[in-house]
C-alpha positions as CSV (number, residue, x, y, z in Angstrom):
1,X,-35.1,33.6,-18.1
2,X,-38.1,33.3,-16.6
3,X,-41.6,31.3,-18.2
4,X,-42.0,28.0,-18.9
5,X,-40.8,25.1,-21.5
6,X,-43.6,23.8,-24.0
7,X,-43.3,20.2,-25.6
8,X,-44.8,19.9,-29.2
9,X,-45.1,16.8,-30.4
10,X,-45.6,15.5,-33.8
11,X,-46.5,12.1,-35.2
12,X,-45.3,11.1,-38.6
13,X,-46.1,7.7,-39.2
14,X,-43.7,5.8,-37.1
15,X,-41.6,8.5,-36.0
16,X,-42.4,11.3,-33.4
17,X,-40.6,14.7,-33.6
18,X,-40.1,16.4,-30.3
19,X,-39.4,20.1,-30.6
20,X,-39.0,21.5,-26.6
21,X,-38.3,25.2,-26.4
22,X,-38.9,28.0,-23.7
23,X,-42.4,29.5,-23.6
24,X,-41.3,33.7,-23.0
25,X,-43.6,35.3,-20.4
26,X,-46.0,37.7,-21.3
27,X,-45.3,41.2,-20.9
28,X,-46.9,43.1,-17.7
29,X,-47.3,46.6,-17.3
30,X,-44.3,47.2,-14.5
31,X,-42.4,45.2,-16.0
32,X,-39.1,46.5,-17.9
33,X,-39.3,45.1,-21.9
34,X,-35.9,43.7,-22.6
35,X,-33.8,45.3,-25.6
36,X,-35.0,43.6,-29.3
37,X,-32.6,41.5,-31.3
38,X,-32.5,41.1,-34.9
39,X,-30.8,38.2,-36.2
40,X,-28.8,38.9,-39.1
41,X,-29.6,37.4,-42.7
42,X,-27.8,34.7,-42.7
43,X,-29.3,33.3,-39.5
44,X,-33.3,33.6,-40.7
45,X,-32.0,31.6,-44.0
46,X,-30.8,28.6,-42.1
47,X,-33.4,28.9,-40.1
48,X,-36.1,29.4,-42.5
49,X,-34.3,26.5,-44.6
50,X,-34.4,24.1,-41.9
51,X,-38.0,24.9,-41.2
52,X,-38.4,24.3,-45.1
53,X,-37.2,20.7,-44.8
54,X,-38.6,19.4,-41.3
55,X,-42.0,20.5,-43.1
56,X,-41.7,18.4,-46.1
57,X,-39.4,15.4,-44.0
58,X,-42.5,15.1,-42.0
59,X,-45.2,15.4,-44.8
60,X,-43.1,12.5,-46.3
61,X,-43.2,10.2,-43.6
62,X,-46.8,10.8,-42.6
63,X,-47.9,9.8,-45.9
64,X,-45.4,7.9,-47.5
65,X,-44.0,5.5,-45.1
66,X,-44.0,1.7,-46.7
67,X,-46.1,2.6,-49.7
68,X,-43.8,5.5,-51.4
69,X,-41.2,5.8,-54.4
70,X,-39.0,8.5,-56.0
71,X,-40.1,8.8,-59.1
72,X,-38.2,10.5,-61.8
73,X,-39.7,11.2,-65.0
74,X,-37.3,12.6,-67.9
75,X,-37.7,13.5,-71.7
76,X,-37.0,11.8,-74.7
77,X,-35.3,14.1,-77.4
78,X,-38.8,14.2,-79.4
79,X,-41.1,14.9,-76.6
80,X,-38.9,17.6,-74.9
81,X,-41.3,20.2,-73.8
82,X,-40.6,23.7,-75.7
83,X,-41.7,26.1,-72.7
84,X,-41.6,25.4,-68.8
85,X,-45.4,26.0,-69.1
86,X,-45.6,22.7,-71.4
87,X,-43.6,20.9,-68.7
88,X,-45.5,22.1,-66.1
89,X,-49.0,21.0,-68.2
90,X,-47.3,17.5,-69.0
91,X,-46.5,17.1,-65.1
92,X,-50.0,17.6,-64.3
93,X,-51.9,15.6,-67.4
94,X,-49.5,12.2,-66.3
95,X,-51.2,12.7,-62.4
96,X,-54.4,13.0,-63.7
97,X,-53.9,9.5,-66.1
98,X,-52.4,8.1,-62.9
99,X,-54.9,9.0,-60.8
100,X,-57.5,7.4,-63.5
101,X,-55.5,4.5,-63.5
102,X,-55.3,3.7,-59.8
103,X,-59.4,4.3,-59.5
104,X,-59.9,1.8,-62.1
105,X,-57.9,-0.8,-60.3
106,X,-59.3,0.2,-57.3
107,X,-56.0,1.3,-55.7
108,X,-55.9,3.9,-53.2
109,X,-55.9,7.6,-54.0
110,X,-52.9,9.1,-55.6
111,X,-50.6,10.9,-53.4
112,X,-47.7,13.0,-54.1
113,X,-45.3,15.5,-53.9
114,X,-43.7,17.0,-57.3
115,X,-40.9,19.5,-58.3
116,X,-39.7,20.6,-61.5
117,X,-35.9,21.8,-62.0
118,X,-33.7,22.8,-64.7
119,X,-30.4,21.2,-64.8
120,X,-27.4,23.1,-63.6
121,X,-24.8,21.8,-66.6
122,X,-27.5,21.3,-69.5
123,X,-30.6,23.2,-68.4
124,X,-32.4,20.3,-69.2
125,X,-36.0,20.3,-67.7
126,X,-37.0,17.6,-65.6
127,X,-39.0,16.0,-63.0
128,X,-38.5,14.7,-59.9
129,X,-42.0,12.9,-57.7
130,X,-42.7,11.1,-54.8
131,X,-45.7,9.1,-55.1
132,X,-47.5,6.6,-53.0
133,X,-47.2,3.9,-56.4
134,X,-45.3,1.0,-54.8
135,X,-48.3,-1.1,-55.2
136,X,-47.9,-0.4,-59.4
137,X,-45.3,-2.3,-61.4
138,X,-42.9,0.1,-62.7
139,X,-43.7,-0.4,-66.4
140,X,-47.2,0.9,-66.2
141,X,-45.7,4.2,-64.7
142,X,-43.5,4.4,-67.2
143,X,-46.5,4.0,-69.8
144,X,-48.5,6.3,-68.2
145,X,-45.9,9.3,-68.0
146,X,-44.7,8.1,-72.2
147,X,-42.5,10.8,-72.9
148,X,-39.3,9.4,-72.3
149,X,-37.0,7.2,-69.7
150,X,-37.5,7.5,-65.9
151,X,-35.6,6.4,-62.8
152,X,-37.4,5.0,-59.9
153,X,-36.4,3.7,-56.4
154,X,-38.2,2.9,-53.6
155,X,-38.5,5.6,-50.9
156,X,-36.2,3.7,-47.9
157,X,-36.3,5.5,-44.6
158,X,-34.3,4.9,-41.8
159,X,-33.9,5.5,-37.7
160,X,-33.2,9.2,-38.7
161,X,-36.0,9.5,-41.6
162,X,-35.5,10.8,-44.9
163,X,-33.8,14.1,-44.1
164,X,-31.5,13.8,-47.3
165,X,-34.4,13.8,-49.9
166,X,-36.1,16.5,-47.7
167,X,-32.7,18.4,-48.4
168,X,-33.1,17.5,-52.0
169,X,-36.2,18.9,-52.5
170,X,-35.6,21.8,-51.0
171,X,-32.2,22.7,-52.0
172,X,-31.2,25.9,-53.6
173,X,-31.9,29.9,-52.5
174,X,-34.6,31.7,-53.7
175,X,-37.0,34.6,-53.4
176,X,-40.0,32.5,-52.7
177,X,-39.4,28.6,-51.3
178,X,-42.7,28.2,-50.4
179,X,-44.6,25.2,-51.3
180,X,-48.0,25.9,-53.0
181,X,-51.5,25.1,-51.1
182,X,-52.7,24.1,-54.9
183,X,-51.6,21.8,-57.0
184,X,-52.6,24.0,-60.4
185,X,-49.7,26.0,-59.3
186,X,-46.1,26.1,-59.4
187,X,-44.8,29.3,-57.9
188,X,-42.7,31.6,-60.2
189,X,-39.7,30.2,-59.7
190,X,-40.2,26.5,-60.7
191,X,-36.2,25.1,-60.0
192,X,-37.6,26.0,-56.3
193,X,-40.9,25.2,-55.6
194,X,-42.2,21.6,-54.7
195,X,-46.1,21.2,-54.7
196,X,-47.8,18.5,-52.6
197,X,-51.3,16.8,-53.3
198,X,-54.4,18.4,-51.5
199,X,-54.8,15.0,-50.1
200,X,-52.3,14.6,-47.7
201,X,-52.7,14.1,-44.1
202,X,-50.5,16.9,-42.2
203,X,-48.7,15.4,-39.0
204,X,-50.5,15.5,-36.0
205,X,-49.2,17.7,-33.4
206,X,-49.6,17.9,-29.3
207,X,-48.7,20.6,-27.5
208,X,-48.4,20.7,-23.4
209,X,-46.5,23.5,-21.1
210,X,-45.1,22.8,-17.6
211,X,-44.2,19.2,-18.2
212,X,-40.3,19.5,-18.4
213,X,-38.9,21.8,-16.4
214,X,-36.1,24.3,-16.7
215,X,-33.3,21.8,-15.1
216,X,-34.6,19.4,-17.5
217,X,-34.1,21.1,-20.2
218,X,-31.0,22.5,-19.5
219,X,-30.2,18.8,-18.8
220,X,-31.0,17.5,-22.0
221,X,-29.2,20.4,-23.6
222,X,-26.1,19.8,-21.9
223,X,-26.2,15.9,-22.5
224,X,-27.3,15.9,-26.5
225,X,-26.9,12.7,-27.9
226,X,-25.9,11.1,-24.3
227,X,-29.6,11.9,-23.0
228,X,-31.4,8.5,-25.1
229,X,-32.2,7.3,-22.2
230,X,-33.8,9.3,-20.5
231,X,-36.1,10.5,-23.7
232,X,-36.4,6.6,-24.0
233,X,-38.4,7.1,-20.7
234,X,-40.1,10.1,-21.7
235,X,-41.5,8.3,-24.7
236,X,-42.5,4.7,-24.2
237,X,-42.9,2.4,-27.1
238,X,-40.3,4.8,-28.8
239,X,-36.7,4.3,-29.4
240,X,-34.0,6.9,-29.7
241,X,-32.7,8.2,-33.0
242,X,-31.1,11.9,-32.9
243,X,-31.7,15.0,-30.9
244,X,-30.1,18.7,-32.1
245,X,-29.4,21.1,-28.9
246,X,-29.0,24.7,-29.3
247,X,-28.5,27.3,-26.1
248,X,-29.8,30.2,-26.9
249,X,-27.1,33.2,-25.2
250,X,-29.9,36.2,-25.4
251,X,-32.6,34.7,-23.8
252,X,-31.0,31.9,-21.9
253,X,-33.1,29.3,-23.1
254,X,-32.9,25.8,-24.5
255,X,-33.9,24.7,-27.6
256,X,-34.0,20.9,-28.2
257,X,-35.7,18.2,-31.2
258,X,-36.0,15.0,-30.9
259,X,-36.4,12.5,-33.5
260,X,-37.9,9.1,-32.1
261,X,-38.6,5.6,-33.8
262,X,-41.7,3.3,-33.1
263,X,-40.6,0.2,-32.1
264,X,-41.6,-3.1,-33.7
265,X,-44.6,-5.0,-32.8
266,X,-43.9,-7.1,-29.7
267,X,-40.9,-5.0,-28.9
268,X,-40.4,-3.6,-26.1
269,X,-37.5,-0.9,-24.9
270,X,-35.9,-0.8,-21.8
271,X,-38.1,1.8,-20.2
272,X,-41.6,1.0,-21.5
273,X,-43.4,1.0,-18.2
274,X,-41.9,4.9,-17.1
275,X,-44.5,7.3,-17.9
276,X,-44.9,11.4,-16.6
């Protein structure tokens, strides 16, 4: 295959994600256009699904790192919504009280990510949040939301991230699994769709082409897992955590993302001084 191989990184907090793929080359008149392939179904779901939870995973981390909770607000037998429009209504009137509430104690702006679901065994609705409220004591989010008990735990992330409650979020096969640019609206489908603040900060992302070759890649590809030290010189200041590899047998290109760690203040990796 010929072209080149583009490196997009993406900041998220502490971490970096490091997608490097193969850049296709332009089509020229003169040129003979290869046959199209269409993947089948079941490919562009995993895919799409995947792309689903690196989005929020990385949303997460950007704006929740050290300051976030899982929040999950539940009914009491008397205050159980009657519609999923009243749920939806009660979701949104307890972020507007918390919002009031951290602006009178001059905490910083509510942020947060939301979903409502029905449970599988009792259709019960519920709630599950993310919400940057680790500087509140419990009891006075529990006050604030006053229809019932609720389960809290801080949000703990670790060398690989929080990939499992990306997957929770996200979980589930639906028509539309697209998270809403609004947070007045849910979607149809509300057991599927999460909706995020307007206020959060989206990962920064840098692209560059040219930088790691074709042997490189290939490289990286082959080795997986065994390349951490060589993307520990790529990436100064950085240490490993995970990489995925995929080789792609139509086009004959790589496909690599790497997941990378800041290290602590005053720590330094092995290979801090390499640079390209």
């Amino acid at each position: 295959m010929k072209g080149k191989y583009r490196e997009v990184r993406t900041e998220c907090g502490s971490y970096l994600d490091v997608d490097i793929f193969p850049v296709m080359q332009v089509y020229r008149a003169g040129l003979k256009r290869g046959k199209k392939f269409k993947p089948t179904p079941e490919t562009m779901a995993r895919y799409n699904q995947r792309r689903r939870e690196t989005r929020i995973e990385r949303l997460v981390l950007t704006n929740f790192e050290g300051t976030g909770i899982f929040y999950n607000p539940s009914y009491s037998p008397e205050h159980y919504p009657g519609t999923e429009d009243q749920c939806r209504q009660d979701v949104r009137n307890f972020l507007r009280r918390l919002k009031r509430y951290r602006a009178r104690h001059s905490l910083p702006e509510l942020k947060y990510i939301y979903k409502i679901e029905r449970g599988k065994r009792s259709g019960r609705l519920h709630v599950h949040t993310i919400l940057n409220c680790a500087d509140m004591p419990l009891g006075i989010l529990d006050e604030i939301w006053g229809k019932g008990y609720c389960y809290s735990s801080a949000l703990s992330c670790d060398a690989d991230g929080c990939a499992g409650l990306a997957r929770y979020f996200c979980k589930g096969k639906a028509k539309k699994q697209k998270a809403e640019p609004e947070e007045e609206d849910l979607g149809e489908d509300i057991s599927r769709s999460w909706v995020p603040s307007k206020n959060l900060t989206k990962p920064a992302e840098h692209k560059r082409d040219g930088k790691i070759s074709k042997r490189k890649a290939a490289e990286f590809c082959r080795l997986g897992e065994d390349a951490k030290p060589e993307f520990e010189k790529l990436y100064p200041g950085y240490s490993f955590s995970f990489c995925r590899t995929l080789y792609n047998d139509i086009n004959g290109g790589c496909y690599i993302t790497v997941r990378m760690r800041k290290l602590a203040p005053g720590k330094r990796g092995r290979n801090d001084r390499r640079r390209y």
